[in-house]
PAMARLUM-90396 format. One record per residue (C-alpha): residue in three letters; y, z, x. Coordinates in steps of 0.25 Angstrom, whole numbers, padded with zeros to 4 digits, always signed. Layout:
<atoms>
alaYZX ...
</atoms>
This chain:
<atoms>
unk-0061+0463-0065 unk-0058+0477-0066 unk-0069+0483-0056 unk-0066+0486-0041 unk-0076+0479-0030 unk-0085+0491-0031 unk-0087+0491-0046 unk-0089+0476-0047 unk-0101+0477-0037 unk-0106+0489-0042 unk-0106+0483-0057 unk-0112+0470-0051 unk-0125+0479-0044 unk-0126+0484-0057 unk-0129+0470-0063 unk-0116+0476-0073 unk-0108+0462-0070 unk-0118+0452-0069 unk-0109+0443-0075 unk-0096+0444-0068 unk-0105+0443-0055 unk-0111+0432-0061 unk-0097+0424-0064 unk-0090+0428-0052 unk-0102+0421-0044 unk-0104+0408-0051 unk-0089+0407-0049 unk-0092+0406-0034 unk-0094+0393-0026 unk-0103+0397-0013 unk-0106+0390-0003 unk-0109+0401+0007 unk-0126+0398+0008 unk-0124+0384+0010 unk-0130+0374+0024 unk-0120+0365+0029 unk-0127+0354+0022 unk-0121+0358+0009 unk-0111+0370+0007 unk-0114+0371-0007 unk-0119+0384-0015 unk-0134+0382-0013 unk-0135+0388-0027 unk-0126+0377-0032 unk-0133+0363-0039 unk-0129+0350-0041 unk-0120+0346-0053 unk-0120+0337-0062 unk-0108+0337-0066 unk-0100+0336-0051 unk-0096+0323-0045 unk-0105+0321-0032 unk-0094+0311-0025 unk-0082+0321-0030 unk-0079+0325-0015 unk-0085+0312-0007 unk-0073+0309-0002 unk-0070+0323+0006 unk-0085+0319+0013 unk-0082+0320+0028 unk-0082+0307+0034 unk-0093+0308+0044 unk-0089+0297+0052 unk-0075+0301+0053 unk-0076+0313+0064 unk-0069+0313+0077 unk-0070+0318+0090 unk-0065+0326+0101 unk-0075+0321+0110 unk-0069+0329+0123 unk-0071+0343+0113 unk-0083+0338+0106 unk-0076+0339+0091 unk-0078+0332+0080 unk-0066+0332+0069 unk-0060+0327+0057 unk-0047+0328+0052 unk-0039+0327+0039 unk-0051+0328+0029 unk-0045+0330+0015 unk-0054+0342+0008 unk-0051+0341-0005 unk-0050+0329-0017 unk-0037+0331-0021 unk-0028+0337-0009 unk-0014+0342-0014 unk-0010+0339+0001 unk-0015+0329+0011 unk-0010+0336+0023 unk-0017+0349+0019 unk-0028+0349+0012 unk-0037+0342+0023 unk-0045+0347+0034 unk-0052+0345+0049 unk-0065+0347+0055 unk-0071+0350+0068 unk-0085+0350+0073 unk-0090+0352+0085 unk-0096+0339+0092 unk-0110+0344+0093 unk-0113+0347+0079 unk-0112+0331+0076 unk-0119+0319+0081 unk-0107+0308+0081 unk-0107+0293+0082 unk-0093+0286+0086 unk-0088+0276+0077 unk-0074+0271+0081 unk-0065+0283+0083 unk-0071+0292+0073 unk-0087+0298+0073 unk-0099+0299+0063 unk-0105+0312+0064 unk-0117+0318+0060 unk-0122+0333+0062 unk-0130+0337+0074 unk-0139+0346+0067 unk-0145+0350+0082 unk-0132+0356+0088 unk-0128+0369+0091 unk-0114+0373+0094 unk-0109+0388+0098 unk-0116+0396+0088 unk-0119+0384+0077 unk-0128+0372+0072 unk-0122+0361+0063 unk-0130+0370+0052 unk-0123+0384+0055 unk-0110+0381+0062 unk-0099+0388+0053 unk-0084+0381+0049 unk-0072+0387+0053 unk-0059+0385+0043 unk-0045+0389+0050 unk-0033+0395+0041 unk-0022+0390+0050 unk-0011+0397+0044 unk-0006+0413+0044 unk+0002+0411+0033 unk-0005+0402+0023 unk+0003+0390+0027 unk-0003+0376+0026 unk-0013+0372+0036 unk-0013+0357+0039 unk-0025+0350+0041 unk-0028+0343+0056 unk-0020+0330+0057 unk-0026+0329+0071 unk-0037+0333+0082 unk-0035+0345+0092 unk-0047+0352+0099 unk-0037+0365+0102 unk-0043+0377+0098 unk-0056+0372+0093 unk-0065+0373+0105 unk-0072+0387+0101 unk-0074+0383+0086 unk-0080+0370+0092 unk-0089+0376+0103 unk-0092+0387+0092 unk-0099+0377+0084 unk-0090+0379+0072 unk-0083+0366+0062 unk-0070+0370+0062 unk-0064+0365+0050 unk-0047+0366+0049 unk-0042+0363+0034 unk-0027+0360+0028 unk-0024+0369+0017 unk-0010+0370+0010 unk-0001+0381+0014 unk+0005+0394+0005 unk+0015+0383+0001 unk+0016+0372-0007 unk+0021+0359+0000 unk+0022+0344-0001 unk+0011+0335+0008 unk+0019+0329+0017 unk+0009+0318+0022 unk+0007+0311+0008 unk+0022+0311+0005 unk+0019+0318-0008 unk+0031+0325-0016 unk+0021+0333-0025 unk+0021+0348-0019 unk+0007+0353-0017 unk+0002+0365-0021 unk+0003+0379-0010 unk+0001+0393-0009 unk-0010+0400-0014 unk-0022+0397-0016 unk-0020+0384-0011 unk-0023+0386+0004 unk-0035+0391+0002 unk-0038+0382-0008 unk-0036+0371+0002 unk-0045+0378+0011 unk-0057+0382+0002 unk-0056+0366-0003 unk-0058+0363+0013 unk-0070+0372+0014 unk-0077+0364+0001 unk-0074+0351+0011 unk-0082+0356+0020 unk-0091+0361+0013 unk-0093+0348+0005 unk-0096+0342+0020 unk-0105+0351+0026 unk-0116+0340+0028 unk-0108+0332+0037 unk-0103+0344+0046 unk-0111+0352+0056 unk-0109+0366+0048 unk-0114+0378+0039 unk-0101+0374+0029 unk-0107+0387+0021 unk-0100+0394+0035 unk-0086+0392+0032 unk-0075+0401+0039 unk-0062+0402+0036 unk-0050+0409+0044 unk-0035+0412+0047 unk-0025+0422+0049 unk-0014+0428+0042 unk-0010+0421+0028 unk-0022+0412+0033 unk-0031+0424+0034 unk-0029+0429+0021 unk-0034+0412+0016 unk-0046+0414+0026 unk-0050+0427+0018 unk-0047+0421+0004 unk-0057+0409+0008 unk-0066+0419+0011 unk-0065+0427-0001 unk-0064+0417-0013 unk-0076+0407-0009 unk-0078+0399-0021 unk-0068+0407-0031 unk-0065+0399-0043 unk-0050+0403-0042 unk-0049+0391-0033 unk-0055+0380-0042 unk-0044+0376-0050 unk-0037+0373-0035 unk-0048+0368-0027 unk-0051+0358-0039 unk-0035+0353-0039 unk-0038+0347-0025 unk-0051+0343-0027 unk-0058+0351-0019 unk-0074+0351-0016 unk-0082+0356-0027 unk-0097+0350-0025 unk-0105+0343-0013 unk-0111+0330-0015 unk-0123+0336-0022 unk-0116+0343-0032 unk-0115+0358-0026 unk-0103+0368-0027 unk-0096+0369-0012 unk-0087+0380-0011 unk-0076+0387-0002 unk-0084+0400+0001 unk-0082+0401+0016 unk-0092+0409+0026 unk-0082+0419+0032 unk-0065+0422+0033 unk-0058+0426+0045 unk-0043+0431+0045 unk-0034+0436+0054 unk-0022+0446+0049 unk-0026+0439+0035 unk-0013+0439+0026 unk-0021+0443+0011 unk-0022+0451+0000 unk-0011+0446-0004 unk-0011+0452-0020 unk-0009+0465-0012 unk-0003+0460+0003 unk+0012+0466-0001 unk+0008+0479-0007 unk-0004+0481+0007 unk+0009+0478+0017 unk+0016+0489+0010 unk+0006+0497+0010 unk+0001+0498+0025 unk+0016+0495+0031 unk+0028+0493+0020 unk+0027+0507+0015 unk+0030+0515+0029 unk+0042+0503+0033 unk+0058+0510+0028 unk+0065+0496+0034 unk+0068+0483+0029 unk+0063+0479+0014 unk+0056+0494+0015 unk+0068+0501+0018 unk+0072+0513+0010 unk+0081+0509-0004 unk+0074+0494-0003 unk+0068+0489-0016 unk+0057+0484-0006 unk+0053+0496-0001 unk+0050+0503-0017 unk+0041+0490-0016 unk+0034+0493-0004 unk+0029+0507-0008 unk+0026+0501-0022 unk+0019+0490-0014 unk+0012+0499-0006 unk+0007+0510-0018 unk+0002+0497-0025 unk-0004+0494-0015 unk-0012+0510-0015 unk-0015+0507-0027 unk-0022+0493-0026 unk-0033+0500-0014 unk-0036+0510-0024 unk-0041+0500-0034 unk-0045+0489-0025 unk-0060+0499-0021 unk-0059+0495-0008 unk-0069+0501+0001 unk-0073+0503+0015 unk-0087+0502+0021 unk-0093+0512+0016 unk-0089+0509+0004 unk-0079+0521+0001 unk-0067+0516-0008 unk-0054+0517+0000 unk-0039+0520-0008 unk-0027+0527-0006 unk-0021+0540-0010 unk-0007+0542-0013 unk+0001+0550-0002 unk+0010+0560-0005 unk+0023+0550-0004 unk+0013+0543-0016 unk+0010+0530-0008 unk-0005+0527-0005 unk-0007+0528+0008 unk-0018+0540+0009 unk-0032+0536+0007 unk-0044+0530+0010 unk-0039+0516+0012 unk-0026+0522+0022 unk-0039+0528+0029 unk-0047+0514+0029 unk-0034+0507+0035 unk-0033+0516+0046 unk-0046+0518+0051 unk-0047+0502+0051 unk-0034+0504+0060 unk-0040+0514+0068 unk-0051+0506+0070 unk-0044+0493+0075 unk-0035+0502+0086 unk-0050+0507+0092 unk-0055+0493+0092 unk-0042+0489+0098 unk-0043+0500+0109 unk-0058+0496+0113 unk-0054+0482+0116 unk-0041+0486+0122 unk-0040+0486+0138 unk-0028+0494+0142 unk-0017+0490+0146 unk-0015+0483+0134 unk-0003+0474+0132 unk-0002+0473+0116 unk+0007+0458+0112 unk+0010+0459+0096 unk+0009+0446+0092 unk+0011+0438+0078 unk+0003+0425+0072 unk+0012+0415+0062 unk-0002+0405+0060 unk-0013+0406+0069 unk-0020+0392+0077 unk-0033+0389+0073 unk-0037+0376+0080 unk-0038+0363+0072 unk-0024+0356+0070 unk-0017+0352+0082 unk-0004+0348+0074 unk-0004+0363+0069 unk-0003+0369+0083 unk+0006+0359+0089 unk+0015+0362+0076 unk+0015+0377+0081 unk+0017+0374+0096 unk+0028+0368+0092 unk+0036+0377+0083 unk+0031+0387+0094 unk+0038+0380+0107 unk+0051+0383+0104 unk+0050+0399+0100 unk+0041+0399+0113 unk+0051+0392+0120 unk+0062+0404+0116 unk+0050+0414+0118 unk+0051+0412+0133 unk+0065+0411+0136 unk+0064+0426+0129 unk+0051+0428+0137 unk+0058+0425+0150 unk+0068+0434+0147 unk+0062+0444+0144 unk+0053+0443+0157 unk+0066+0446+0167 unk+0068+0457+0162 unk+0056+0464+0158 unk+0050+0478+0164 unk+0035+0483+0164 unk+0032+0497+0159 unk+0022+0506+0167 unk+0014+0512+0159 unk+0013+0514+0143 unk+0020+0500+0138 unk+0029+0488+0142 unk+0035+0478+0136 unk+0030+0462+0139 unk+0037+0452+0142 unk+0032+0444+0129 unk+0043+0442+0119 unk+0041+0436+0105 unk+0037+0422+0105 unk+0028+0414+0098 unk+0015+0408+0103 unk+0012+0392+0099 unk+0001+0398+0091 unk+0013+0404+0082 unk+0009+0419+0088 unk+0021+0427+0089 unk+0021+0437+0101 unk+0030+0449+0104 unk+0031+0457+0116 unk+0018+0463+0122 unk+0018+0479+0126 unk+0007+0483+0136 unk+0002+0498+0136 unk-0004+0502+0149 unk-0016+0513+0141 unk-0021+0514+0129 unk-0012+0527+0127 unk+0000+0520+0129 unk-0005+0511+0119 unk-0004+0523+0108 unk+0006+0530+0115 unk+0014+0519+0112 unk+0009+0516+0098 unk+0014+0531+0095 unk+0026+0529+0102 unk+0034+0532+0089 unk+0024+0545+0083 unk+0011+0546+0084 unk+0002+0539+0073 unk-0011+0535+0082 unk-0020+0542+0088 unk-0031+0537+0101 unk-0042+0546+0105 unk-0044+0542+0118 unk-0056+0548+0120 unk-0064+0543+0106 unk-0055+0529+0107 unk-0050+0532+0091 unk-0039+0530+0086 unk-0031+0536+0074 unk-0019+0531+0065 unk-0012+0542+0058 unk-0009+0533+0046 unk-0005+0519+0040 unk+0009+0522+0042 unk+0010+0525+0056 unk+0001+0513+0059 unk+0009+0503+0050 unk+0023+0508+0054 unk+0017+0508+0070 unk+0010+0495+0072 unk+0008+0489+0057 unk+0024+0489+0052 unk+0027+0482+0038 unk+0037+0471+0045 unk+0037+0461+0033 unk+0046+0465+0020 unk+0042+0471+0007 unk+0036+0462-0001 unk+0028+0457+0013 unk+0022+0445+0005 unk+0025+0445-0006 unk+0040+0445-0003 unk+0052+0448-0014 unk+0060+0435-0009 unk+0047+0427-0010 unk+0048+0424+0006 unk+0035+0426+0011 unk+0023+0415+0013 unk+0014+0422+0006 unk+0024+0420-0006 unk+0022+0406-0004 unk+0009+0407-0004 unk+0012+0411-0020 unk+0022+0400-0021 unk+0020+0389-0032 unk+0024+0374-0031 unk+0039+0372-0028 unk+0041+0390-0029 unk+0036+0391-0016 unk+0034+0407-0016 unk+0031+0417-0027 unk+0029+0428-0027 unk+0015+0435-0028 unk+0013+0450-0027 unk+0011+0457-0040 unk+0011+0470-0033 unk+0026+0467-0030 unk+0028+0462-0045 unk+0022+0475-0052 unk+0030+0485-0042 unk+0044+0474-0044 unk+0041+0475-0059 unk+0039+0489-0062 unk+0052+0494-0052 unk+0060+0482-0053 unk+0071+0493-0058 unk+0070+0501-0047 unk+0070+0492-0037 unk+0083+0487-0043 unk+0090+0496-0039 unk+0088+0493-0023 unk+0098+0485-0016 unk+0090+0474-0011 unk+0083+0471-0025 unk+0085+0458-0031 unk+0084+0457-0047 unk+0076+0444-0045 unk+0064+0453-0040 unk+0062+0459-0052 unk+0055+0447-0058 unk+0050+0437-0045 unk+0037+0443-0044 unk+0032+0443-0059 unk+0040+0428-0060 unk+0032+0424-0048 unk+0017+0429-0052 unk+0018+0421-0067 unk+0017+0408-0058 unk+0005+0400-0057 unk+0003+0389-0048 unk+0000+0374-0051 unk-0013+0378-0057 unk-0007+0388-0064 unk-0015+0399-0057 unk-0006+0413-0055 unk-0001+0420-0042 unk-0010+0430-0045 unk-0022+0421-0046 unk-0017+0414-0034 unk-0015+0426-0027 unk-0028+0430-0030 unk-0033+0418-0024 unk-0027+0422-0009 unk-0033+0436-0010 unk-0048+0438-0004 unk-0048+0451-0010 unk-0047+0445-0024 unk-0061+0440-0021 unk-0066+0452-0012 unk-0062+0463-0022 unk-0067+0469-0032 unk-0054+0472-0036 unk-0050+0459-0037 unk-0056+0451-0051 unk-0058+0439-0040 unk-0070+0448-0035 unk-0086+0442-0035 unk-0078+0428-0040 unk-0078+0422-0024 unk-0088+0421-0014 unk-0083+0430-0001 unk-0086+0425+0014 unk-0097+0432+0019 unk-0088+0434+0033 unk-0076+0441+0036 unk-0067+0441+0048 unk-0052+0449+0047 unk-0046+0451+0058 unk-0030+0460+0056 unk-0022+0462+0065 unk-0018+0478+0065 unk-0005+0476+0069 unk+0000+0466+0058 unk+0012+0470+0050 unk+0013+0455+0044 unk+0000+0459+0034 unk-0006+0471+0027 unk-0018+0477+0034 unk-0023+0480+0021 unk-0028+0467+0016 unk-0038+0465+0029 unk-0042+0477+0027 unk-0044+0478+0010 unk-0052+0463+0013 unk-0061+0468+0022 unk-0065+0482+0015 unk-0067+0472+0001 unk-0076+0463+0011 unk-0083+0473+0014 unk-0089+0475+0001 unk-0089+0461-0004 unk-0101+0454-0009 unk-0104+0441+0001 unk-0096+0447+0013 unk-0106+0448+0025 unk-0096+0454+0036 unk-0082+0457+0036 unk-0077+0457+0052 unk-0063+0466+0048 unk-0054+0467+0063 unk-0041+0474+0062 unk-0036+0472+0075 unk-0028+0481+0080 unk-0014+0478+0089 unk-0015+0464+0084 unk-0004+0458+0072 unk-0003+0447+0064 unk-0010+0438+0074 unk-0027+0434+0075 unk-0030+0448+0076 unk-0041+0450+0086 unk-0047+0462+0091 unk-0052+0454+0104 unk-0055+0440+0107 unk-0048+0429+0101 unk-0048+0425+0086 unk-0055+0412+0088 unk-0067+0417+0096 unk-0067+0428+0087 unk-0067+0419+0076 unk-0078+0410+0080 unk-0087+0422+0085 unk-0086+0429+0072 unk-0089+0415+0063 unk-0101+0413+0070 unk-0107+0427+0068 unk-0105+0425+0054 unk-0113+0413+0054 unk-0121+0421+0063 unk-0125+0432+0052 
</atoms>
């Protein structure tokens, strides 16, 4: 589709492309008006042609549940979702239900349950309550399914009234199920996790009479590389790119009478989402390579020619994406006078956002202020005990070295008076697979920006009007927002990265995926040739690595399509009006991330903003916070569970 987002909508008013509209739509399974007696498209009628036993054997077994009768849950574990699983260890998921919501009856060690349609619990009935999907993974690893029962961490989605659902889902990789003893690799990478996933929320769909919820209210969430899948679920709902996979492992299609059940889910939260990835490597450059001169972006490197190539590339995609703000005005770039695009009204969008997360920082700020940077691996959502204790573990003994250094450091540490000191916290990592660094306090608020300007002075605070003012993009990425990862960040020239993985096919477990990187290799392979660190074999690896298809002989561009929520958000994009979008949105960045590209959060939330279908989009950038569940107060849980249920609220 040659029209921009704009044009498309104003075509469609005009009744011009009735029939594209008309196509894109009846490709799209929706599920999102559906009672939790049956999540099926209320439009939808029963076929003639389906089998109505297909999928009676992924009925939940109501007689089957457990019972944490000290914490009032009931649970299963290790129901498979899907017909045909590529791996039993994966593809398989829990549930957990507050007690209230069902009426039991022992029988031996297991429980017969019914739904209480009288109960209330937090905020829901059996009718209304909404159910919460957890992406346990930052970096799209694979997320095993519960092998056994732990309460830890579940109390507030319990006592909230929530079902709390935790699936398995394959990884970025392909692998070998280790459980069944099979020698056959199973397929990874894109888009197979969310594939997994997406065939998970058809399970419980397909179950909705025998759980105490509104299935239609599905949530789903994660951070990092699992935000990025949280905001995919969210934006593809019932794309038929997805068929062809879901249909090789037998996923859900129909209810027992007959009607469509889908993978349209209710709302998406994401913290420091990892997305955008067609564009992710040319964004980095962008906003942070193109003002770094060390390392792979040193003067003389082939690897910096590609990082301003990267980042013009990346000029030039705003100005043909038609992205626009809230009033409606199209943001671009203008080339300054060095001819890089970093002028403009989107430069100016960036850093009033930016401007705006230091205000809000300041308001809930109290003074002094001790400020810790900290980084997240994978984050901890509750449900598998094995997967806590797993990271406990790997954690002990770098906590165990951590404060050997910490009692160290504590003998010979001195206090500072006034402006700043140093803590006493070195590096170590938490259990929870946080990584923390040493912690400065600053005793006022104009300490804190005298400090920020120590170097020269790039931000200004009004004291009297509580503003604040960033000269540029520059000065903010080289002061608080550097590029610390290599030229290409993802898509990297040796093929090292996960999210090259994430593009790897069967036994070639990372490709290479970037067309960006392609074109500007192609067209300047001679002049890169003459650097010192340039290898001949670059020359061809990105167009060798882009003909491959997959095991359904599907391309990496289409694949990468299929990891991209702007592909079905963006006019832009020919995925646009071919998905149904969550009506509900929830992005939380972290400000101080040098690990991702501010651009994507930001790009997704001003496409949102003019979506069809999307009734709210909560955007926080959050400002002294990294790579971590960025939160501007409170804590990500509360916050979560306080936001779900005003977007079943609505």
């Amino acid at each position: 589709m040659d029209c921009t987002r704009r044009d498309f909508l104003a075509l469609a008013s005009a009744g011009t492309v009735i029939g594209l509209s008309a196509c894109a739509n009846s490709a799209v399974k929706d599920d999102s008006t559906s009672s939790s007696s049956s999540a099926s498209d209320s439009s939808s009628s029963t076929a003639s042609t389906v089998d109505l036993k297909e999928f009676e054997k992924l009925a939940i077994n109501t007689s089957s549940w457990k019972y944490d009768e000290d914490n009032d849950v009931y649970y299963q574990l290790g129901l498979t979702y899907c017909l045909k699983p590529a791996t039993e260890t994966y593809e398989s998921l829990a549930i957990f239900v507050p007690g209230n919501f069902f009426t039991a009856e022992k029988k031996g060690d297991s429980y017969s349950c019914t739904v209480n349609e009288k109960a209330v619990v937090g905020s829901f009935t059996p009718s209304t309550a909404p159910v919460l999907m957890p992406i346990n993974t930052g970096s799209v690893a694979a997320q095993l399914s519960p092998t056994k029962y732990g309460y830890d961490g579940l109390k507030p989605y319990m006592e909230a009234g929530c079902i709390y659902v935790y699936p398995g889902f394959r990884g970025r990789s392909a692998g070998y199920d280790t459980s069944s003893g099979s020698n056959d690799l199973y397929p990874g990478g894109s888009p197979w996790p969310v594939v997994d996933f997406k065939a998970a929320i058809r399970f419980v769909r397909y179950n909705a009479t025998a759980l105490p919820c509104d299935a239609s209210r599905v949530f789903a969430y994660g951070f990092a590389g699992g935000g990025g899948m949280s905001e995919v679920l969210g934006a593809s709902g019932g794309s038929p790119l997805y068929e062809p996979y879901l249909d090789s492992i037998g996923a859900i299609t129909h209810d027992v009478e007959g009607n469509d059940i889908s993978d349209v889910i209710f709302g998406s939260a994401s913290w420091c989402p990892l997305t955008s990835l067609d564009t992710i490597d040319a964004s980095y450059e962008w906003v942070a390579g193109q003002y770094a001169s060390t390392g792979t972006r040193a003067d003389g490197t082939w690897t910096k020619q590609l990082s301003n190539g990267l980042a013009n590339a990346y000029g030039e995609y705003v100005n043909a994406m038609d992205l626009r703000d809230s009033s409606d005005a199209q943001l671009a770039l203008d080339e300054s006078e060095g001819g890089y695009y970093t002028l403009g009204s989107y430069s100016s969008q960036l850093i009033s956002i930016l401007n705006g997360a230091a205000v809000s920082f300041l308001e809930g700020t109290t003074f002094p202020y001790t400020y810790t940077p900290q980084r997240l691996e994978d984050p901890s959502f509750p449900g598998d005990p094995n997967l806590a204790s797993t990271r406990a573990d790997e954690a002990a003994i770098a906590a165990a070295t951590a404060q050997t250094q910490a009692d160290a450091a504590a003998d010979s540490s001195t206090s500072a008076d006034s402006a700043s000191a140093e803590a006493t916290t070195p590096s170590t990592t938490t259990a929870t697979g946080a990584t923390i660094v040493a912690s400065t306090i600053f005793g006022t608020v104009q300490d804190y920006f005298s400090t920020l300007n120590a170097d020269d002075w790039w931000i200004d605070y009004n004291l009297s009007r509580d503003t604040v003012s960033i000269s540029s993009l520059r000065e903010f990425s080289t002061h608080v927002r550097p590029a610390t990862l290599s030229v290409s960040a993802f898509d990297a020239t040796d093929r090292s990265s996960k999210v090259n993985q994430l593009f790897g096919i069967g036994e070639e477990s990372t490709l290479h995926f970037d067309q960006m990187d392609a074109d500007l290799v192609k067209a300047n392979a001679n002049t890169y040739a003459t650097c010192s660190d340039w290898d001949e074999a670059y020359a061809t690896a990105w167009d060798d690595d882009l003909e491959k298809t997959d095991s359904l002989d599907v391309s990496i561009a289409d694949r990468l399509n299929m990891f991209n929520p702007l592909y079905y958000t963006s006019g832009h994009y020919e995925g646009y009006g071919s998905a149904k979008v969550a009506a509900h949105w929830r992005i939380n960045e972290g400000v101080f991330d040098s690990e991702n590209s501010l651009c994507s959060s930001v790009n997704l939330s001003l496409a949102l903003g003019h979506c069809e279908g999307v009734t709210d989009v909560a955007f926080t950038p959050v400002w002294g916070q990294g790579h971590v569940l960025a939160e501007r107060t409170g804590t990500a849980t509360t916050n979560l569970i306080s936001w779900v249920t005003a977007c079943c609220s609505a």
